[in-house]
N, C-alpha and C positions, 0 to 999 in steps of 0.2 A: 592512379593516385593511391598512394599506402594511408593507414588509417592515420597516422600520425601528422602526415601533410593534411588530410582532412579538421585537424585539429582532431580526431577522436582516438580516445583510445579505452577499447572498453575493458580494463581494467579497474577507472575510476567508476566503474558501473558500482551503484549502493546495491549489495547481495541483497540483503536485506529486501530490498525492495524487487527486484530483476526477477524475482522468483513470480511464476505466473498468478497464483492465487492471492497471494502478498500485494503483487501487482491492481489484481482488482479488489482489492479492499480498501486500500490507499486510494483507489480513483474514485470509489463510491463517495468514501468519508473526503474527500478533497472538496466534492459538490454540494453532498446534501447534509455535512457538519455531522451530523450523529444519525447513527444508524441501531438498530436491535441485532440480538445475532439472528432470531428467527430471519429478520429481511433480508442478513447478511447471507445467510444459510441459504435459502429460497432465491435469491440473486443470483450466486454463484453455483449455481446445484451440488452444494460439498456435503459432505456427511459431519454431523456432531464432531468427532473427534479431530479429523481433517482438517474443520474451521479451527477448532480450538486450538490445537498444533500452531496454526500460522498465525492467531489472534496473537496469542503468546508469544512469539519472535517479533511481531511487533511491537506487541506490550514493553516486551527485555529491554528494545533498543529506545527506549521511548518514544515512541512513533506516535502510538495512541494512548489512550487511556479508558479505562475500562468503568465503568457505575453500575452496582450492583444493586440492584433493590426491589422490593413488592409490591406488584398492585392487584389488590384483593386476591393475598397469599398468594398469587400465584409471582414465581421472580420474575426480575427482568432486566435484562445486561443489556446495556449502550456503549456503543462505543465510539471517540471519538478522537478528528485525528490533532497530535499539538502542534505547536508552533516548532519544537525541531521536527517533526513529520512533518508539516508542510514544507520548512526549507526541504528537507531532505529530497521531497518530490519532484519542488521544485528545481532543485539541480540536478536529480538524475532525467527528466526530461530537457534539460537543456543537454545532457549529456546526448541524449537520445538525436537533439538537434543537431549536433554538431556532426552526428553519423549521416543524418540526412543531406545537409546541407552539401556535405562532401562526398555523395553518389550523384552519377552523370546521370541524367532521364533518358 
């Protein structure tokens, strides 16, 4: 069976999202709505800039949205995922589905 008979093709795969660390920032913020970067940072064992790198391509695409602010001077970034980042998820796991469903056990 070719991917296309499987109904899949991963072409329509969202880049954006397909990317591994992308990957798990979307699935955190999918569950727990708003995350810190330290959690985000500490979750995925990434470095400052690393995270920030991929916050950012999320950010661009509207994915997430980001709150900046102080508590007792010290800052503090949340972020969290919107409503086109949720569809978006949500179609690329069906996309995801559609690979599955169309591999033999």
């Amino acid at each position: 069976m070719t991917d296309n008979e499987a109904g899949f093709d991963y072409r329509e795969l969202d880049d954006v999202i397909h990317s591994q660390p992308r990957l798990g920032i979307m699935s955190i913020l999918v569950v727990i709505k708003e995350a810190q970067f330290v959690y985000l940072k500490e979750r995925l064992g990434m470095t400052d800039g690393n995270l920030g790198t991929h916050l950012r391509k999320l950010e661009d695409s509207g994915y997430i949205s980001v709150e900046k602010s102080f508590v007792e001077r010290k800052p503090r970034t949340c972020y969290t995922i919107t409503k086109k980042g949720r569809r978006a998820f949500e179609i690329y796991l069906k996309q995801l589905g559609k690979l599955i469903e169309g591999t033999e056990p």
